[in-house]
OpenMM code with the backbone's topology and positions (N, CA, C; nanometers):
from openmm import Vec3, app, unit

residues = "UNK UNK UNK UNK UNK UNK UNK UNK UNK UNK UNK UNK UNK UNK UNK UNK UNK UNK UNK UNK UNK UNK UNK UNK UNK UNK UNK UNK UNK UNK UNK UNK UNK UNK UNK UNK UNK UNK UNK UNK UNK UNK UNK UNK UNK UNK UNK UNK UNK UNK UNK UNK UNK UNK UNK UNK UNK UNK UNK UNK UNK UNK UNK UNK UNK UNK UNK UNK UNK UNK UNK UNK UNK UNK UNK UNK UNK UNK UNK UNK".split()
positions = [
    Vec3(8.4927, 16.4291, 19.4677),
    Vec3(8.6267, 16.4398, 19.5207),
    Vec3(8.6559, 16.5839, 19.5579),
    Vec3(8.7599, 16.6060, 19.6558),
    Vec3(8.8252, 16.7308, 19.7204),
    Vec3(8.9008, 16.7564, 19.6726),
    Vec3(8.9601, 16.8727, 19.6120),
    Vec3(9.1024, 16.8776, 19.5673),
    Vec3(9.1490, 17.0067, 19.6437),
    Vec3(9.2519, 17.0306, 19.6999),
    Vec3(9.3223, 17.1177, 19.7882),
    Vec3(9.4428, 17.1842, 19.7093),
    Vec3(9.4341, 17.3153, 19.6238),
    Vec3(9.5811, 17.3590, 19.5342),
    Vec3(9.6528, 17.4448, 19.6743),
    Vec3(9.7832, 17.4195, 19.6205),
    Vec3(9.8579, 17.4709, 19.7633),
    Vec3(9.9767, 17.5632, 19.6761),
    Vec3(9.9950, 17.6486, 19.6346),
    Vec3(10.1152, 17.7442, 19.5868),
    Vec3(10.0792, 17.8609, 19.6253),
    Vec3(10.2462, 17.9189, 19.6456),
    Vec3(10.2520, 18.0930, 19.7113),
    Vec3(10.2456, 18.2166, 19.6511),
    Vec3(10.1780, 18.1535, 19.5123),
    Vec3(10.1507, 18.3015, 19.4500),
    Vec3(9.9723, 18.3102, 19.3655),
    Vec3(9.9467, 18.3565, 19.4337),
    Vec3(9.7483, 18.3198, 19.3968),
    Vec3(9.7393, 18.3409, 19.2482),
    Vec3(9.8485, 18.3825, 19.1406),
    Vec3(9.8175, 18.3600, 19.0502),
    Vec3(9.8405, 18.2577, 18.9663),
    Vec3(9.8930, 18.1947, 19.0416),
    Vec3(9.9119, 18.0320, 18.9951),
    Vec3(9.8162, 17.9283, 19.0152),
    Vec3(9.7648, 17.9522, 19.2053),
    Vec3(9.6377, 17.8875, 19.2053),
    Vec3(9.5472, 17.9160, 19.1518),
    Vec3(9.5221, 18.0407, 19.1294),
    Vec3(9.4047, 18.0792, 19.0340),
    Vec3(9.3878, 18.0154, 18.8673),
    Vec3(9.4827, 18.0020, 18.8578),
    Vec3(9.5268, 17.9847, 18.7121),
    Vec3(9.4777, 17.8299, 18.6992),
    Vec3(9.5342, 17.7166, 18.7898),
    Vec3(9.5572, 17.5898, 18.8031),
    Vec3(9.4084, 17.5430, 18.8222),
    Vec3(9.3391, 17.6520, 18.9051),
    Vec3(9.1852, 17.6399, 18.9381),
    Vec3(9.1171, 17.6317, 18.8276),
    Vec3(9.1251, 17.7737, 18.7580),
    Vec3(9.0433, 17.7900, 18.6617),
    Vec3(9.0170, 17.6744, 18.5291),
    Vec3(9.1973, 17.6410, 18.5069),
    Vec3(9.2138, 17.5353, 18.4048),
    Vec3(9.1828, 17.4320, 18.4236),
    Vec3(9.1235, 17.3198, 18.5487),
    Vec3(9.0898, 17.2299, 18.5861),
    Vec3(8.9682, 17.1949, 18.5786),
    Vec3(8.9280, 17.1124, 18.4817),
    Vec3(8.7452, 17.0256, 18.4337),
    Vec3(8.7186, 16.9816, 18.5128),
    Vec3(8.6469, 17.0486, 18.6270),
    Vec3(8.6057, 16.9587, 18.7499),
    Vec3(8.5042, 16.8770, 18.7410),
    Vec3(8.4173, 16.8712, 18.6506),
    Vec3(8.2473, 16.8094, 18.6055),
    Vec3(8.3495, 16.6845, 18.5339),
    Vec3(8.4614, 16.6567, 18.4707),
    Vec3(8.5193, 16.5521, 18.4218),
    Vec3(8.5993, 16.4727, 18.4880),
    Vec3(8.6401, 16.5356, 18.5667),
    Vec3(8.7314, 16.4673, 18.6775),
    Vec3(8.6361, 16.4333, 18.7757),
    Vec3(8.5670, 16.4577, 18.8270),
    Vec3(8.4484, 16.4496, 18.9013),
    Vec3(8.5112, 16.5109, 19.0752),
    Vec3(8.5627, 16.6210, 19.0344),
    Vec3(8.5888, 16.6925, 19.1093),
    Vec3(8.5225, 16.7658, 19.2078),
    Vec3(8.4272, 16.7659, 19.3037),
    Vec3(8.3129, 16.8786, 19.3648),
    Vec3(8.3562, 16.9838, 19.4794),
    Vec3(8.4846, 16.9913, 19.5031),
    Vec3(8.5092, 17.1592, 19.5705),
    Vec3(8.6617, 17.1202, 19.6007),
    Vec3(8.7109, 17.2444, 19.5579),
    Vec3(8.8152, 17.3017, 19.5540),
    Vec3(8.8413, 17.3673, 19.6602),
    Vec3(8.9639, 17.4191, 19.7536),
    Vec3(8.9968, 17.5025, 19.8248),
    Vec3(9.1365, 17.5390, 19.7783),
    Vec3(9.2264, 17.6521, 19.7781),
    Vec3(9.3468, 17.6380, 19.7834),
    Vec3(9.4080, 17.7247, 19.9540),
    Vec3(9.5760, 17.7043, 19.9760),
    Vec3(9.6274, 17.7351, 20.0962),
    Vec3(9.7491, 17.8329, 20.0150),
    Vec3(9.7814, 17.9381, 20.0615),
    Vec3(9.9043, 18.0037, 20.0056),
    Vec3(10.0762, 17.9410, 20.0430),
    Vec3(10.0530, 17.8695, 20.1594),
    Vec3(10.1580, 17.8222, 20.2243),
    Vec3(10.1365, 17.7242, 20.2939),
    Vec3(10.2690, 17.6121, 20.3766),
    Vec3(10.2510, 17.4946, 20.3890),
    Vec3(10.1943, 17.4870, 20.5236),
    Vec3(10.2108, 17.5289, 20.6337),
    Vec3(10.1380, 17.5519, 20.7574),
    Vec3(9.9643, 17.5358, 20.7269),
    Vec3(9.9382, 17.6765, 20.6722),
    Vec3(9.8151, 17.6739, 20.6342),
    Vec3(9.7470, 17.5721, 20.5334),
    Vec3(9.8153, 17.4867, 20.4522),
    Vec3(9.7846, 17.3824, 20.3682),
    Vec3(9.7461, 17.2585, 20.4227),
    Vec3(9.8107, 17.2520, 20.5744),
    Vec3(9.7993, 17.1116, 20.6938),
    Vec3(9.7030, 17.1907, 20.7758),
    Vec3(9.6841, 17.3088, 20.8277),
    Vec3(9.5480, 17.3244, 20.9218),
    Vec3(9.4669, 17.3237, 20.8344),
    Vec3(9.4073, 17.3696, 20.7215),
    Vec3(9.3018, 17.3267, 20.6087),
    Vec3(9.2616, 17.2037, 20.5641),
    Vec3(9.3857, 17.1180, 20.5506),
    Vec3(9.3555, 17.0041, 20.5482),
    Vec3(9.3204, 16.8838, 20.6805),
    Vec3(9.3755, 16.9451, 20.7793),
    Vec3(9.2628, 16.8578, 20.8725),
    Vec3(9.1244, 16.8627, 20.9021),
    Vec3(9.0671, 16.9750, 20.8756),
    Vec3(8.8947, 16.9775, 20.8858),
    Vec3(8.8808, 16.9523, 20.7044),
    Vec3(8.9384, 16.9941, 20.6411),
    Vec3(8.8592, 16.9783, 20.4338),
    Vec3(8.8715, 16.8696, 20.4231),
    Vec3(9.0067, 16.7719, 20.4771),
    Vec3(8.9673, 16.6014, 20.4489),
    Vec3(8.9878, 16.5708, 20.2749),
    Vec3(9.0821, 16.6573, 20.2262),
    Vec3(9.0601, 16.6609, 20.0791),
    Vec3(9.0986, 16.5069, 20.0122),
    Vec3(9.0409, 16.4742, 19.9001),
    Vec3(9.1155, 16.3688, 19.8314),
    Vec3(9.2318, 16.3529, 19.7547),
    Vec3(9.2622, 16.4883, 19.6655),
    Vec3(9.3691, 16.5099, 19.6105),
    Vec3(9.4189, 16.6463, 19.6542),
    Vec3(9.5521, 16.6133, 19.6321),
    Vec3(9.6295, 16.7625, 19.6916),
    Vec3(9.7369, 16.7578, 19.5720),
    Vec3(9.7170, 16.9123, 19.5151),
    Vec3(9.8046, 16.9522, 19.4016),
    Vec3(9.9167, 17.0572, 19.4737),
    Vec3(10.0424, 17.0661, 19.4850),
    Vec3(10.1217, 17.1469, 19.5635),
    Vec3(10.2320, 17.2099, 19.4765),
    Vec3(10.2417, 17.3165, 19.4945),
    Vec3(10.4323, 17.3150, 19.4384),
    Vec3(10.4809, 17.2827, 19.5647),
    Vec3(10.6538, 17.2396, 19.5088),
    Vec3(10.7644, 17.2029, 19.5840),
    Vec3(10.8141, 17.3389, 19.6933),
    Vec3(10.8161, 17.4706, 19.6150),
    Vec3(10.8302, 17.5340, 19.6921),
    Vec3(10.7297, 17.6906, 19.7140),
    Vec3(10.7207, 17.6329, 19.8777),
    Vec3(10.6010, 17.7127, 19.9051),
    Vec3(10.6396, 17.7765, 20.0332),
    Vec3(10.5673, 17.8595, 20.0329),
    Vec3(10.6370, 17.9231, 20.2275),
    Vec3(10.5974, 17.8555, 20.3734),
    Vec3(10.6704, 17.8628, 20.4350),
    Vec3(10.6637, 17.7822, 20.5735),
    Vec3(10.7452, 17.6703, 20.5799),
    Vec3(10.6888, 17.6136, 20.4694),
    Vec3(10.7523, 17.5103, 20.4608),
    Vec3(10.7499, 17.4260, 20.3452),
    Vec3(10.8354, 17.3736, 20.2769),
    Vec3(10.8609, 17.3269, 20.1442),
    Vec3(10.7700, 17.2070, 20.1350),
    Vec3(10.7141, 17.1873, 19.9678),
    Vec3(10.6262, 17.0568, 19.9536),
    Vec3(10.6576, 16.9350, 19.9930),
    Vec3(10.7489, 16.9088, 20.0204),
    Vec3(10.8019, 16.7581, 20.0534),
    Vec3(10.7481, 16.7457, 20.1642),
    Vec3(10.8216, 16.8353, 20.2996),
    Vec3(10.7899, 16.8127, 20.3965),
    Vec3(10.6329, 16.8124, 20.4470),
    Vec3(10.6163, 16.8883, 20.3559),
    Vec3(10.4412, 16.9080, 20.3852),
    Vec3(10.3806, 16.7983, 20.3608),
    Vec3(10.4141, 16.7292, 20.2388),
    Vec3(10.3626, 16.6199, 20.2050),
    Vec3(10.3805, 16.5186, 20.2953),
    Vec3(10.4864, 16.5302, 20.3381),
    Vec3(10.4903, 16.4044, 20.4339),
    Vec3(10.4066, 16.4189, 20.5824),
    Vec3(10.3640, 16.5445, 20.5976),
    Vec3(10.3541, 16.5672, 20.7568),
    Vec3(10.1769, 16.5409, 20.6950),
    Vec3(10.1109, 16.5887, 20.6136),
    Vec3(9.9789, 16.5738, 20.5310),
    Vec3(9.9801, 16.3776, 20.5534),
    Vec3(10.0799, 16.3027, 20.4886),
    Vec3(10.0545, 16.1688, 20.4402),
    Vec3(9.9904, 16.1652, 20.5960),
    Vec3(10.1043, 16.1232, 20.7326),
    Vec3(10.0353, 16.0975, 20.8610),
    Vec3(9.9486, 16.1220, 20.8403),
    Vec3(9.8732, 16.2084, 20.8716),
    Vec3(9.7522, 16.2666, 20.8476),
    Vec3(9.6403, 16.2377, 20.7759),
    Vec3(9.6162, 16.2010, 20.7034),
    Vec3(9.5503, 16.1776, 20.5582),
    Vec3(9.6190, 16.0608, 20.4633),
    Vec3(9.6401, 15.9211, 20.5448),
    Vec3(9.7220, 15.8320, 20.4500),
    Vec3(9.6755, 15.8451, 20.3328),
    Vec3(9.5405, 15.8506, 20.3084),
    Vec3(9.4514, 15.7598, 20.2064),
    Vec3(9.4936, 15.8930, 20.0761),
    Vec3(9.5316, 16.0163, 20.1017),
    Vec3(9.5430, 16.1377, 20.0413),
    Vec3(9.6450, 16.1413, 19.9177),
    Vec3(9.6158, 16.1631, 19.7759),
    Vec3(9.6744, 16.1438, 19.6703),
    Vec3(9.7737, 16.2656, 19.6446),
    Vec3(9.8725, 16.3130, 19.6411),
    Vec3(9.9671, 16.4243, 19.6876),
    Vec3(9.9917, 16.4347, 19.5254),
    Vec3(9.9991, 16.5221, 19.4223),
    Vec3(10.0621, 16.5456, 19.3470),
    Vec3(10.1681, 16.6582, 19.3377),
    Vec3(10.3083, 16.6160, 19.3800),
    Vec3(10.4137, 16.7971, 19.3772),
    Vec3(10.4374, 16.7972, 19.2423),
] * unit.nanometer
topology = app.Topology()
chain = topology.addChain("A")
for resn in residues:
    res = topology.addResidue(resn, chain)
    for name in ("N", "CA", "C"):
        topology.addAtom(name, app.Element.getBySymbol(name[0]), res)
């Protein structure tokens, strides 16, 4: 699985990264986006399976992102 972390302060993604058992979850690559623009052009070529987001992020807030991502990626598991 893909997982895509999306928050605007890299020490959160870093943090969220690091703490995450990817060999248990059966997780195999990670990317994160600092903001919501860049979280939807990443995610149209990464194709991720899960997307971990905060609500508020720059460009544009998690909701909306999430929703403009769902089009996109129905099959895509969104956790805000």
């Amino acid at each position: 699985m893909k997982l895509l972390v999306i928050d605007g302060e890299i020490i959160s993604r870093e943090g969220i990264i690091r703490n995450i058992n990817n060999r248990d979850l059966g997780i195999t690559e990670i990317r994160q986006a600092d903001d919501g623009m860049h979280a939807l052009l990443l995610a149209s070529t990464y194709q991720p399976d899960i997307v971990l987001s905060d609500v508020r992020i720059p460009s544009m807030d998690g909701i909306e992102m999430a929703y403009k991502l769902r089009e996109e990626i129905p099959e895509v598991k969104i956790i805000l």
